[in-house]
N, C-alpha and C positions, 0 to 999 in steps of 0.2 A: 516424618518429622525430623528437623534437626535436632543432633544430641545436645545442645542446647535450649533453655528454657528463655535465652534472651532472644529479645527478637533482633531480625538483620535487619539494618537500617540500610536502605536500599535508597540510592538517589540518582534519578533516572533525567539524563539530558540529551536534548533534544527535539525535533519538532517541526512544524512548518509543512510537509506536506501527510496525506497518510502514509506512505513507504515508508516515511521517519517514525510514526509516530502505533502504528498496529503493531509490530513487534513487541512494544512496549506493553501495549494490552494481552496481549499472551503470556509472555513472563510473567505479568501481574496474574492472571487466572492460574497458570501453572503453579504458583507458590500459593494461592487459594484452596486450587484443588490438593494438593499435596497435606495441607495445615499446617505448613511451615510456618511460626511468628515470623513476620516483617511490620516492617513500617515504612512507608514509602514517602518520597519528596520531587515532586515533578518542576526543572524547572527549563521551562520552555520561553517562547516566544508570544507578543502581543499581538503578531496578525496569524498566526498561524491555528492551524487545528487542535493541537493540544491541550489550552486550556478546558474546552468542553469536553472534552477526551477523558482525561483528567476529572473534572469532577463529576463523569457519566460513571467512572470507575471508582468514585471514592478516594482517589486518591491528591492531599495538597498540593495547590500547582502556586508557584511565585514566576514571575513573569522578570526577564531580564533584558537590556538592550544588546543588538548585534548587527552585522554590517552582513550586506551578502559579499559572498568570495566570487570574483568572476576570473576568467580567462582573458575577457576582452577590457580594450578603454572603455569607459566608462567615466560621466561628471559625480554620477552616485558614487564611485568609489569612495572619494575623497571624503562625503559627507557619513561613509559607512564605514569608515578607516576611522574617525574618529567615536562613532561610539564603542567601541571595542575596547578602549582603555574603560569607559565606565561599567558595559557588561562583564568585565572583567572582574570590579572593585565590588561590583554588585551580587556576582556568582562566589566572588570570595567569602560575602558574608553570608549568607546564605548557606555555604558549605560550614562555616565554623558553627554555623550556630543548630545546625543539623546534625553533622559528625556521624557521617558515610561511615557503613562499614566495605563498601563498596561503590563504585559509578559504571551506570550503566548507560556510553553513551550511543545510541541510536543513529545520530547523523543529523544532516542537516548544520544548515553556518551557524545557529543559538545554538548547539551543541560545541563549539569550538573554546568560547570564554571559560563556560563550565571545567572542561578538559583539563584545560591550562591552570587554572585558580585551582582545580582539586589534584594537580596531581601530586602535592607534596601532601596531602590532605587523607587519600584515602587509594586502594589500587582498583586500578580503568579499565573496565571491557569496553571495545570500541567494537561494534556490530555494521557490517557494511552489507546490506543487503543486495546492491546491485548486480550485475557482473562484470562493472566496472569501478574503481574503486574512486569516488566521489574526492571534490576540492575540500571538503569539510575532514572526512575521512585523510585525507592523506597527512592533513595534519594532525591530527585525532590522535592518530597511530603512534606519533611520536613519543606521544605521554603515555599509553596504556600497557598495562600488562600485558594483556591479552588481546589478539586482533583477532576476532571472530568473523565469518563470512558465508554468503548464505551459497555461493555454491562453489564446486573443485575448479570453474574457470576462475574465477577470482582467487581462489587462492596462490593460482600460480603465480598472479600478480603481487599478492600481499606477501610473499615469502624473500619476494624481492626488498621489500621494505621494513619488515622485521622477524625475528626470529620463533613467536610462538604462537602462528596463526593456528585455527581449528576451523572444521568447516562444520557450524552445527546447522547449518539447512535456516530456511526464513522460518521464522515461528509466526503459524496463523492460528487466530483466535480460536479455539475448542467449540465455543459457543456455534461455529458458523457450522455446525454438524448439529444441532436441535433444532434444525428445520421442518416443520410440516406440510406437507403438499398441501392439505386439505387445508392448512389457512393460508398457505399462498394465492389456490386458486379462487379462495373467497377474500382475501384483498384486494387481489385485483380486479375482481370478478370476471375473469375468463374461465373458458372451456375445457373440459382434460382432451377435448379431442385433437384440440389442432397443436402443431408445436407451438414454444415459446421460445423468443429472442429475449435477449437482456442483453441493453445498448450502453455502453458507457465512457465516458471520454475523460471521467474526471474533474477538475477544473477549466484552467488555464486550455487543455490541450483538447475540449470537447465540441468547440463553435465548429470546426472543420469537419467532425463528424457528422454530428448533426445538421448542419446544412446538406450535407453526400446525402443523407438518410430523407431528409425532407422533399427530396428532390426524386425520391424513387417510392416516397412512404406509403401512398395507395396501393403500385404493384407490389412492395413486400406484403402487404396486408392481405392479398389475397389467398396468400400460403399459409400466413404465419400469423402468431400474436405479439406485442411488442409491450418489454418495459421497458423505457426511454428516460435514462439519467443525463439531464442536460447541463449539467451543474447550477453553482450560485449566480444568484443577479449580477453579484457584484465582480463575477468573472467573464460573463456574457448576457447579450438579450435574450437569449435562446428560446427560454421558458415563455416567455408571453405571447410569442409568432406561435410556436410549435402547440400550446393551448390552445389558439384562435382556428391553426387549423384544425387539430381535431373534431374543434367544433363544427364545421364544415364538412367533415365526412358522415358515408349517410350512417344510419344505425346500425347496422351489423358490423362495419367496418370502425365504429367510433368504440364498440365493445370490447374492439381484437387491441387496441393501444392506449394504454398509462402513460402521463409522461409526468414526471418528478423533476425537481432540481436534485434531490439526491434521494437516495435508498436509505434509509438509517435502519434503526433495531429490526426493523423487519427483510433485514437481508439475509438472513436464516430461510424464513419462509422462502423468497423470490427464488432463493438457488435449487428451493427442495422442486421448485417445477421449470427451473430450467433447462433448455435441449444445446440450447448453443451461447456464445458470449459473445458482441463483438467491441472491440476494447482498445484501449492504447497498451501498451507494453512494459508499465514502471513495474519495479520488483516487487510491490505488493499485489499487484494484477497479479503475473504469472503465477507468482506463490496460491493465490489463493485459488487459482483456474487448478494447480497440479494438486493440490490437496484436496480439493471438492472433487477431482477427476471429469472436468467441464472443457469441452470442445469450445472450442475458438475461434474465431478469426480476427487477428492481430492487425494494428495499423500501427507502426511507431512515433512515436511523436520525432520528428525531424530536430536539430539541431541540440538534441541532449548533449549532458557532458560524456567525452570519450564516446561518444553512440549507445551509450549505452543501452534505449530502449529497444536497438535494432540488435544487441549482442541479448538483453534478455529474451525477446522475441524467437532469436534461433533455439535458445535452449527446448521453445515446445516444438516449434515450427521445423526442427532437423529431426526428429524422431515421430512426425506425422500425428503430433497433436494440436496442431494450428494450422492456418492456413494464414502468410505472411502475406504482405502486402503494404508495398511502401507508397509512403501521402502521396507521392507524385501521379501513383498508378493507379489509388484508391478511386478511381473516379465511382459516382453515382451508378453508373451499371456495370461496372465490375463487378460493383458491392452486396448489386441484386443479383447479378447471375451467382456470385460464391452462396449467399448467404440461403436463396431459394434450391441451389444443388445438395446443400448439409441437410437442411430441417426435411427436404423429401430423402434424404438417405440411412436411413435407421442405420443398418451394421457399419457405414462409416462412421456415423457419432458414436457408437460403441466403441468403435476401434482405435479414434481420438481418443475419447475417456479414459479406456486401459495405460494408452499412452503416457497421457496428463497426466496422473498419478504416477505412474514411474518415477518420474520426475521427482515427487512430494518427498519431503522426508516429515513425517507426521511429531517424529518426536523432537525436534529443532525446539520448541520451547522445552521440555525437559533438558536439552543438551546445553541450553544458554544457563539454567537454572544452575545446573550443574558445575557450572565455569564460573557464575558469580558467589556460590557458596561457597566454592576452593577459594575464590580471592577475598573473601567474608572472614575466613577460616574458622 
């Protein structure tokens, strides 16, 4: 508890993808589990993942306008250049009429107005989870007290930019450890005998996989079983081909493969029968492959900012908890030869796992907690 009987008014920005937005849910469980008083204020973005985020957790979300930050020309700019004066006027009030005792901001471009409008307001943890430090973040930084970072490569960068970074490691959800096998494998309804893949691309970044996988998806299946997160409609077709064929495979093999547009509350369960992951590379993948201690094999999504999903990717992939592999090279039987050499090799998935966890730092929500109560005071 804090020595304190007031509660901390906690107002938490940022949003848009999960990388941005699962940090956020851990600190919120962390000051749960604790029984610290808080009071929290979420205020994010209109297309992004936060809102439901937000109120899956309980906690107010108010929706503000924002531009995306690019590197490149762009016609959107001009049209995203202008709403930024109004998320700005709109983050302002919001902030007064809240009255932070702290900002917690996550990343992502709707974390930027917030920044800006609260930093005369209340003082800023700016959390960069990548290992590369984000166009949102790098202005972030400017305002905040404190530059937090989720791993020692990135710090080396953030210390070039200001003077009190801390590296408290990505904070993943607590929850995603009360997993059950025994309702995993009766969700899905597969086998405890054969291994289990768990395929995932995410959004935006998952049609490329999913295609490689549908193109080799009967020879994996004769090793393996598969949950298949293809993302949302509105990101791709994916789901409705990758349905049709399942329906087309015969019955023993239509048993071994789920395929979802996404994984929700029951990604507890999925992990507790997981053998292997294969996946893009954003900072809340890695994070949460090193703290479940879940073998891998990595594809980075191509033309990120600063590379960055090819810089988080080495951090498993250089200490032999991944197996890396760039889109170019990904092809459809690469993907089966890697994927069918893991799930038949027990002691190397073992030796992946020990790996992957090295890597975790498990207490990064207590260390974030930690860092926004000092600036709470």
């Amino acid at each position: 508890m804090t020595n304190s009987s007031k509660p901390i008014r906690l107002l938490i920005a940022g949003g848009g993808t999960g990388g941005h937005v699962l940090p956020a849910v851990a600190v919120i469980e962390e000051l749960r589990r604790r029984g610290d008083a808080f009071e929290g204020l979420w205020v994010g973005g209109d297309k992004g993942v936060e809102r439901e985020i937000a109120r899956a957790n309980d906690i107010p979300f108010v929706a503000i306008q924002s531009g995306k930050l690019r590197r490149y020309a762009s016609i959107q700019t001009i049209t995203d250049a202008m709403r930024l004066p109004v998320g700005l006027v709109q983050a302002w009030r919001h902030i007064r009429a809240f009255a932070p005792d702290a900002i917690y901001s996550t990343g992502g471009a709707v974390s930027v107005p917030t920044v800006v409008a609260g930093a005369r307001r209340a003082p800023i943890l700016t959390h960069e989870q990548t290992a590369q430090i984000g166009l949102a973040n790098r202005t972030a930084s400017r305002f905040a007290r404190t530059f937090a970072v989720g791993f020692e490569e990135t710090a080396k960068l953030a210390r070039q930019r200001h003077d009190n970074v801390v590296v408290t490691g990505n904070p993943v959800r607590a929850s995603l450890t009360s997993g059950s096998r025994e309702r995993g494998l009766s969700h899905t309804g597969f086998t405890p005998e054969l291994p289990v893949v768990y395929i995932t691309g995410g959004a935006l970044g998952a049609s490329p996989l999913n295609k490689r996988i549908e193109t080799v998806l009967e020879q994996l299946l004769e090793h393996t079983q598969i949950i298949h997160q293809v993302g949302p409609a509105t990101a791709n077709p994916d789901l409705a081909r990758l349905a049709r064929k399942r329906s087309e495979l015969s019955k023993e093999l239509k048993s071994r493969y789920m395929v979802v547009d996404f994984v929700r509350e029951e990604l507890p369960d999925i992990y507790a029968i997981v053998d292997l992951v294969v996946a893009r590379a954003g900072a809340g993948t890695v994070s949460e492959l090193g703290f479940m201690g879940l073998p891998s094999v990595l594809v980075p999504l191509a033309g990120t900012w600063g590379d960055e999903q090819r810089k988080n990717a080495r951090i498993l992939g250089d200490i032999g908890a991944a197996v890396v592999i760039e889109q170019t090279e990904a092809t459809p039987e690469r993907l089966l030869i890697e994927i069918v050499a893991l799930v038949g090799d027990s002691v190397r998935l073992d030796e992946m796992s020990i790996a992957a966890r090295a890597t975790s730092r498990p207490d990064a929500a207590s260390r974030l907690v930690d860092e926004l109560l000092k600036l709470a005071g």
